[in-house]
matplotlib code that plots the C-alpha trace (Angstrom):
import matplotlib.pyplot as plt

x = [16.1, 12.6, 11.8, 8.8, 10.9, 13.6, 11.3, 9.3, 12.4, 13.9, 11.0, 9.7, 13.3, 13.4, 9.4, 10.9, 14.1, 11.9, 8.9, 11.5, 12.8, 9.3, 8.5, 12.0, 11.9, 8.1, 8.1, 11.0, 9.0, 6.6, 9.5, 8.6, 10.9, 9.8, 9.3, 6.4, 4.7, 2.8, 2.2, 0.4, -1.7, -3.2, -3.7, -6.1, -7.5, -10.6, -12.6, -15.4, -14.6, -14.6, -11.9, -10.6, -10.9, -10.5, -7.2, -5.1, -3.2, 0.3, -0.9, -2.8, -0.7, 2.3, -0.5, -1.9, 1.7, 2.8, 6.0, 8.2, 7.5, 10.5, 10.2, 6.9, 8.1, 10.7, 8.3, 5.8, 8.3, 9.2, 5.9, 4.5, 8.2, 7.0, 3.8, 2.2, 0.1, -0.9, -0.5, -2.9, -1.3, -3.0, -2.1, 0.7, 4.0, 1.7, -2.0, -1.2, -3.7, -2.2, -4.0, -3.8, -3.3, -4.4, -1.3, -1.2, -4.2, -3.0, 0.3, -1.2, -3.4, -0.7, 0.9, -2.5, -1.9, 1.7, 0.2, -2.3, 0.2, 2.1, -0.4, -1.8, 1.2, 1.7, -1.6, -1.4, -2.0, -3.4, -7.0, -8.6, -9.9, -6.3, -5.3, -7.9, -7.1, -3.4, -4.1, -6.3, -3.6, -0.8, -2.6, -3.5, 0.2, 1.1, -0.8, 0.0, 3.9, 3.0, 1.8, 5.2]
y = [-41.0, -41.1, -39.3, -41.6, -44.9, -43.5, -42.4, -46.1, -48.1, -46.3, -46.4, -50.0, -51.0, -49.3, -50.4, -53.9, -54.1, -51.7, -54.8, -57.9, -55.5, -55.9, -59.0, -60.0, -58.5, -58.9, -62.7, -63.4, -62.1, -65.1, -67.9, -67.3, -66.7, -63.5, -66.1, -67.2, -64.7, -64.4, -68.4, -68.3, -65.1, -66.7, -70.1, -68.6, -65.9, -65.9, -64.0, -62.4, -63.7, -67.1, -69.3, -72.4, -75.3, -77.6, -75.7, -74.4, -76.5, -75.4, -74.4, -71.7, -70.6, -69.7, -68.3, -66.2, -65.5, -64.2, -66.3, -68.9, -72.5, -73.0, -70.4, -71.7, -75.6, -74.6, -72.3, -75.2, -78.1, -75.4, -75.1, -78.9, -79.9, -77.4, -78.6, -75.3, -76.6, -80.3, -81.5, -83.9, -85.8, -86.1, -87.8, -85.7, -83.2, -80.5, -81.7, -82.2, -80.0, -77.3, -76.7, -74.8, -76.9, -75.4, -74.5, -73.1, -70.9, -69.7, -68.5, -66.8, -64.7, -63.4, -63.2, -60.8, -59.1, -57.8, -57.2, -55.2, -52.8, -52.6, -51.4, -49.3, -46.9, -47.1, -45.5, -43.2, -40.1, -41.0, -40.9, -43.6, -43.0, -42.0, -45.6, -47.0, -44.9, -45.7, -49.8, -49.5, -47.5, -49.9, -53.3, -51.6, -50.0, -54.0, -55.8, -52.8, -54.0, -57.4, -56.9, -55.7]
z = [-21.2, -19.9, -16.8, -15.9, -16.5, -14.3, -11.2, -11.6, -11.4, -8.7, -6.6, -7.4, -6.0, -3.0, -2.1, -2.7, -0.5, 2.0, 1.8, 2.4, 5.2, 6.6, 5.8, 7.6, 10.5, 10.8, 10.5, 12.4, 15.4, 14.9, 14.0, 10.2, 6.9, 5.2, 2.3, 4.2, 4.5, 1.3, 0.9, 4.4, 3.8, 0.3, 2.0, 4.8, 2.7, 0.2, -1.5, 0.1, 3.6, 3.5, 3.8, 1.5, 3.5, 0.8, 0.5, -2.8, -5.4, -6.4, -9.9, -8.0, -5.1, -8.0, -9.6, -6.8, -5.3, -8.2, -7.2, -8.9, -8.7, -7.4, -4.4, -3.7, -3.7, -1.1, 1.0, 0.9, 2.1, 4.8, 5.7, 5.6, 7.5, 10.6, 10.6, 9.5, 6.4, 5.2, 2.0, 0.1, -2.4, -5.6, -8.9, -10.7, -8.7, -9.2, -8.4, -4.6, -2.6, 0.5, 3.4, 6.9, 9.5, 13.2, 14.1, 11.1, 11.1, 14.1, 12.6, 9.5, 12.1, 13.7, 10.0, 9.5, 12.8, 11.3, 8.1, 9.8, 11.3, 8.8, 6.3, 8.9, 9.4, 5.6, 4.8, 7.6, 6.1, 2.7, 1.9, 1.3, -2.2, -3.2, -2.2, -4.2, -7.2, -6.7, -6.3, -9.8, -11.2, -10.4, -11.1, -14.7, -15.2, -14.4, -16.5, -19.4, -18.8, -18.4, -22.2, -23.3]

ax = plt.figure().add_subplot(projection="3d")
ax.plot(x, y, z, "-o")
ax.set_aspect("equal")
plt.show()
């Protein structure tokens, strides 16, 4: 049996329960599922600063979430029902547009404010340059896999 396999299941396992553990106890803080989290940080981020006020489309937060449509319907309904984000209905289930409400820009900064910590005592003691090699290395081993 392969070493390497072994070692990256193992860990990619215990990264996972350790994340949700986060995400859990993080979000609960704020009156948030940790299923939130993610579907809130893509909604208020963008590239290069900006933000997307004319919002996302389903299609592109499964995409960007790297969830199933499925999750992301439920998270969304969750989200819309508590009046968190808005959704534009547009021709077709999956065409509707999602956007931040201000209540809901106001949640998904203190969403960034636990993320924040959180990655801040993770990197503690790593240098930066490691962490940019390791993020390269991962998103490359991923889409290698991804491949398979």
């Amino acid at each position: 049996m392969n070493d390497r396999f072994i070692r990256l299941s193992i860990s990619l396992a215990r990264l996972q329960k350790v994340i949700q553990r986060i995400k859990a106890s993080g979000m609960s803080r704020i009156e948030l599922k940790a299923g939130h989290t993610l579907v809130l940080c893509q909604l208020d981020a963008a590239p290069d600063g900006y933000r997307f006020s004319e919002g996302l489309h389903f299609s592109e937060l499964t995409e960007r979430c790297g969830l199933d449509p499925a999750m992301i319907s439920r998270v969304l309904a969750e989200l819309v029902r508590s009046g968190l984000v808005e959704k534009r209905a547009e021709s077709g289930k999956y065409n509707a547009l999602y956007l931040l409400t201000n209540a809901g820009h106001d949640r998904a900064a203190r969403v960034g404010a636990v993320v924040a910590d959180v990655e801040r005592r993770a990197d503690e003691g790593i240098d930066p340059d490691d962490l940019a090699t390791f993020y390269k290395v991962l998103d490359q081993l991923t889409r290698n896999l991804e491949a398979v």
